[in-house]
Legacy VTK file of the C-alpha trace (Angstrom):
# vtk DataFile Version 3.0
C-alpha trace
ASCII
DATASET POLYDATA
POINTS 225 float
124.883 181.565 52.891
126.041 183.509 49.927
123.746 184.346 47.271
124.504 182.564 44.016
124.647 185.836 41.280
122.615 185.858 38.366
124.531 185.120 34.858
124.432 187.375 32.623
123.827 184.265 30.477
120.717 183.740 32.446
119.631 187.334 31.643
119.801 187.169 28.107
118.088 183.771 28.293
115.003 185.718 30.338
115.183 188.022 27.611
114.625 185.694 24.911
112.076 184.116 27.033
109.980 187.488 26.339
110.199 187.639 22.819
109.081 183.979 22.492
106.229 184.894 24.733
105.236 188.415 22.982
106.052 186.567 19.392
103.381 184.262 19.920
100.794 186.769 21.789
101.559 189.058 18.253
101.090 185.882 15.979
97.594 184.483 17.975
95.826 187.314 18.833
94.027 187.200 15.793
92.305 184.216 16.551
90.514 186.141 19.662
90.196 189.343 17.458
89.159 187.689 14.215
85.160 187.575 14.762
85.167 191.068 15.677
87.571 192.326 12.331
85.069 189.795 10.183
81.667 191.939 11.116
83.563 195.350 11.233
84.920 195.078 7.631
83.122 192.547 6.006
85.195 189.860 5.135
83.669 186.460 4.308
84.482 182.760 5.778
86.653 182.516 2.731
88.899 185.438 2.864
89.209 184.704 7.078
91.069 181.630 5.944
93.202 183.164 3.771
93.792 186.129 5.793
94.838 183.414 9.019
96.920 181.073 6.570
98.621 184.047 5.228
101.334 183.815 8.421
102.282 180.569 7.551
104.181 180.524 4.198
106.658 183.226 5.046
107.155 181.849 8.259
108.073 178.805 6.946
110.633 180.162 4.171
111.941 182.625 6.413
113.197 180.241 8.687
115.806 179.298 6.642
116.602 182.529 5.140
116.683 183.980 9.081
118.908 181.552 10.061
121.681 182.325 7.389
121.224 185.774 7.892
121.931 185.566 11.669
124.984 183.816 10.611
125.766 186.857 8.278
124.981 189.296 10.590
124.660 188.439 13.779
121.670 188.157 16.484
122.211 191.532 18.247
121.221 192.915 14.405
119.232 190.565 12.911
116.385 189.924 16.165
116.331 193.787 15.995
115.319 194.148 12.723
113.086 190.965 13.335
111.516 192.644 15.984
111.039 195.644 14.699
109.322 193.945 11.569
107.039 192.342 14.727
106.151 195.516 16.361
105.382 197.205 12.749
103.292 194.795 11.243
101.002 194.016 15.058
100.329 197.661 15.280
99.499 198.295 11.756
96.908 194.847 11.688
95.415 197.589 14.071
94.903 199.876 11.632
94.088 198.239 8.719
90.650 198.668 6.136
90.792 195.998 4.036
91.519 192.165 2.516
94.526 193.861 1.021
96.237 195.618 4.037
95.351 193.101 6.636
97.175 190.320 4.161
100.369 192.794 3.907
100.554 192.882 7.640
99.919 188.686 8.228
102.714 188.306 5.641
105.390 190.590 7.372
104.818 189.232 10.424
105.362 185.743 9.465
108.729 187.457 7.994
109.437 188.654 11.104
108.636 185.496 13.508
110.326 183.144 10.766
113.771 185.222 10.857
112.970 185.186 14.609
113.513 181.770 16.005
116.694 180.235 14.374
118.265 183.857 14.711
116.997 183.168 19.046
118.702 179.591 18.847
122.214 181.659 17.452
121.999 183.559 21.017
121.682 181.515 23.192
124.295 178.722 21.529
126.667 181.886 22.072
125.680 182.792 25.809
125.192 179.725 27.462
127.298 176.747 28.196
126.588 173.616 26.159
124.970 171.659 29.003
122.294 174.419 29.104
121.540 174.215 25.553
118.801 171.741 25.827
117.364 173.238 29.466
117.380 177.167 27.163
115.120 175.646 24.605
112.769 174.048 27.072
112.759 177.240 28.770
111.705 179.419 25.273
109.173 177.004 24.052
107.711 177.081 27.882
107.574 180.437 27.022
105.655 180.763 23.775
103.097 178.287 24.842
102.111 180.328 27.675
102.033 183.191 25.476
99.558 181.108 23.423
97.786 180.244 26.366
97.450 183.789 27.970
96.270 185.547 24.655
92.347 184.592 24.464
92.315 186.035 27.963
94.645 188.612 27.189
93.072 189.930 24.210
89.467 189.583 25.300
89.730 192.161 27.961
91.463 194.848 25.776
88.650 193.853 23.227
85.711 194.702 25.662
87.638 197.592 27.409
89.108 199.218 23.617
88.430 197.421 20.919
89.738 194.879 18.720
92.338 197.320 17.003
93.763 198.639 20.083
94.778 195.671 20.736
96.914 195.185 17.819
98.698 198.742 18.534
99.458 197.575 22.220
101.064 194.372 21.541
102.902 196.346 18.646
103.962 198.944 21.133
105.437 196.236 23.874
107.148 194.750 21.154
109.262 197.928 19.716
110.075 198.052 23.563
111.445 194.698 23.681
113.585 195.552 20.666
114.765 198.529 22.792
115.891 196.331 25.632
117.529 194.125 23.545
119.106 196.539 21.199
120.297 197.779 25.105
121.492 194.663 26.665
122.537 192.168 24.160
126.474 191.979 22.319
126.841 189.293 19.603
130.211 188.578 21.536
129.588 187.560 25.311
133.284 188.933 26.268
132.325 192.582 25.181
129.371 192.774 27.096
129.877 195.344 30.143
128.840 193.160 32.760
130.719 190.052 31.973
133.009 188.469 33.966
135.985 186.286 33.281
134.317 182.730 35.312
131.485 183.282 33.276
133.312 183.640 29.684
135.268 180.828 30.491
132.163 178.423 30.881
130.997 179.702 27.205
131.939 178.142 24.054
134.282 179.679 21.992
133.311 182.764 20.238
133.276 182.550 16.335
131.761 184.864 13.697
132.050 184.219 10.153
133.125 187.218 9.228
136.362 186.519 11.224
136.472 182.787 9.986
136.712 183.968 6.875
139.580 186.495 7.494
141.474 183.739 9.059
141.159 181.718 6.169
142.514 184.915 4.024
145.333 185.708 6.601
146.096 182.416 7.933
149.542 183.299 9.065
147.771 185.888 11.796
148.027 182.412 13.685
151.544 182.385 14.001
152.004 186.126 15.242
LINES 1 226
225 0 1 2 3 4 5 6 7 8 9 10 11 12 13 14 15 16 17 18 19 20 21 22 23 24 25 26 27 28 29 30 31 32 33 34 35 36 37 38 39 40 41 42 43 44 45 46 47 48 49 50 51 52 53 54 55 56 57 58 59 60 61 62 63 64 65 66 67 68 69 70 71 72 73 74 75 76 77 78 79 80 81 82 83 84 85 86 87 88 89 90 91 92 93 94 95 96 97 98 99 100 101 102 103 104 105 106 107 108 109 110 111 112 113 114 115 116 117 118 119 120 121 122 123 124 125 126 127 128 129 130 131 132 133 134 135 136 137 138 139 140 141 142 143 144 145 146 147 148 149 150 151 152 153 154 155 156 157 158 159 160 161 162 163 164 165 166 167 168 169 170 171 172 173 174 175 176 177 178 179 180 181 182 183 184 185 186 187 188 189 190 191 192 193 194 195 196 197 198 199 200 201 202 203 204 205 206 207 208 209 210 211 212 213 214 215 216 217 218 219 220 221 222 223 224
């Protein structure tokens, strides 16, 4: 019996898959790390809750703003620079020395995980066929829960074997490497990708950017050519 082959569809999917799950390791992991930061620099009750809050208002904003962007620019560019904005702003938690750093870094990474998400949902409404839309976000979402659900774990033993700051730079470094891999693998248009074959391109929507919907618009005769 032949071997069904992989999509390539399926392989950015798996991809996306990972930065849900590191996204929400990189957002959490505070939570587990957060007693130990409290007694090492001396932040009160008070400034814990607004150093754990601090996520949450560009994250929400950014959500918006990330999604027009992708739109703009495009999800090979725009989860790159999200990512990278990920990776930065993990590692450098592990490094901060006060209320004032450690608020700089919760607020670009709520940047970075807001512009995140939509920019994900672009990708995948490009590389997979519409009846796997709803299956792809099942599949993500799995994804970042277990993330949420392996961190405690996760993060405890790098606490006990390092220390709670090298656990910030680790997460930081396996995210740069996602960006890598993506930066690698992914094409904003599926039929440019290297690996792509005709059957599969022809069960994929039709590929649009605005950039070129608005040059048709300017040059609407290139229709008729």
């Amino acid at each position: 019996m032949r071997r069904k082959k992989v999509t390539i569809g399926n392989k950015i999917l798996l991809l996306l898959c990972g930065l849900y799950f590191i996204a929400y390791v990189d957002r959490v992991n505070i939570a587990t790390a957060a007693p130990f930061m409290q007694s090492d620099l001396s932040f009160s009750s008070t400034q814990m809750g607004f150093i754990l809050s601090a996520f949450a208002y560009p994250y929400c904003f950014l959500q918006i703003a990330g999604g027009w962007a992708s739109d703009k620019l495009g999800p090979r560019k725009m989860l790159s620079f999200a990512g990278i904005l990920l990776a930065a702003t993990t590692a450098f938690t592990g490094m901060v020395s006060g209320i004032f750093t450690i608020m700089l870094a919760r607020l670009g990474l709520g940047l970075g995980e807001g512009a995140a998400f939509p920019t994900a949902t672009k990708a995948m409404s490009k590389w997979l066929p519409k009846e796997k839309w709803g299956f792809a976000q099942g599949a993500v979402h799995s994804s970042s829960r277990l993330g949420n659900a392996i961190t405690p774990p996760l993060i405890a033993v790098i606490i006990v074997a390092m220390g709670w700051r090298a656990s910030f730079i680790i997460m930081g470094v396996i995210s740069i490497f996602w960006v890598f891999v993506w930066l690698w693998y992914f094409r904003d248009n599926p039929k440019h990708h290297p690996k792509m074959t005709k059957d599969e391109l022809a069960t994929l929507p039709p590929y649009s950017h605005s950039k070129e919907q608005k040059r048709k618009k300017e040059h609407p005769l290139e229709k008729i050519e």
